[in-house]
N, C-alpha and C positions, 0 to 999 in steps of 0.2 A: 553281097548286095546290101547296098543301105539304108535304111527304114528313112523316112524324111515325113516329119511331123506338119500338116497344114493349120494345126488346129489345137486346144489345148481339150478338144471332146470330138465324142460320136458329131453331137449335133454341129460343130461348126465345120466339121470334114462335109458332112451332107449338106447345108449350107453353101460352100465351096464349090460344090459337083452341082449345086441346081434341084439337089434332090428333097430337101429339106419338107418343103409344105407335103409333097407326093409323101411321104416318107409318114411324115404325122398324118395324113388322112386316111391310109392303108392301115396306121395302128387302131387310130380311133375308131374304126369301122369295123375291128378285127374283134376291138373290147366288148363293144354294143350287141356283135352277132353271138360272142359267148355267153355275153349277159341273158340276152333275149332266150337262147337255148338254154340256158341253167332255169332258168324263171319258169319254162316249158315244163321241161325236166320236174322242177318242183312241183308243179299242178299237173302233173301226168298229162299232160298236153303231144297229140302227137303233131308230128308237120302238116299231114292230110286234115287234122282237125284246126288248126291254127291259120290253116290259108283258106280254111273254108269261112273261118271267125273273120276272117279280113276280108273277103269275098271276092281272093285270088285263086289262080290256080297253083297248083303243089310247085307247079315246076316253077312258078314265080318267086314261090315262096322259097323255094330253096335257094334263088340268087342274091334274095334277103340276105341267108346264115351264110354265103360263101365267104370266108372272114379276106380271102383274096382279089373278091368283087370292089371295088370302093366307090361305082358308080350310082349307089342308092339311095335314095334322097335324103334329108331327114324330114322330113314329114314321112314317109314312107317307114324311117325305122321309128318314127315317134308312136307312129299309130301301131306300130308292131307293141312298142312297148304298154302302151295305153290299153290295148285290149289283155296285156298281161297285169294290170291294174298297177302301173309303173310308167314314170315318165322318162325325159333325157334331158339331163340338164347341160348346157353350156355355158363356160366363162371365158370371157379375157384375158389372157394372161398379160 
């Protein structure tokens, strides 16, 4: 079988296939919900106490940290991070 290169990287094969922005907004979302849990973590924060500081339910809050979710807003993870005394910042690339 022969290998057959579309691309000189990850990102321009993804690209290629259509998958690229999907592809960076499942990362980006993935980083945010570790961040937001270690920050937790750090202030012995549990999830039941965390969704009640946001004045969700657990179960909500748990579709926050799914790092496989990507449909949550950013204001939704802003305010996540905000109430951990921490913001989100984005750039342009």
């Amino acid at each position: 079988m022969r290998i057959v290169h579309l691309g000189k990287d990850f990102d321009d094969y993804l690209k290629n296939e259509d998958n690229f922005l999907e592809t960076q907004l499942i990362a980006i979302k993935r980083v945010i919900a570790f961040e937001i849990n270690q920050r937790m973590r750090e202030q012995g924060l549990s999830k039941s106490a965390m969704a009640r500081q946001l004045g969700v339910r657990s179960s909500t809050f748990e579709i926050l940290l799914d790092p496989t979710n990507a449909s949550i807003s950013l204001p939704t993870l802003d305010r996540a991070a905000r109430a951990l005394g921490h913001g989100i910042q984005i750039n342009l690339l």
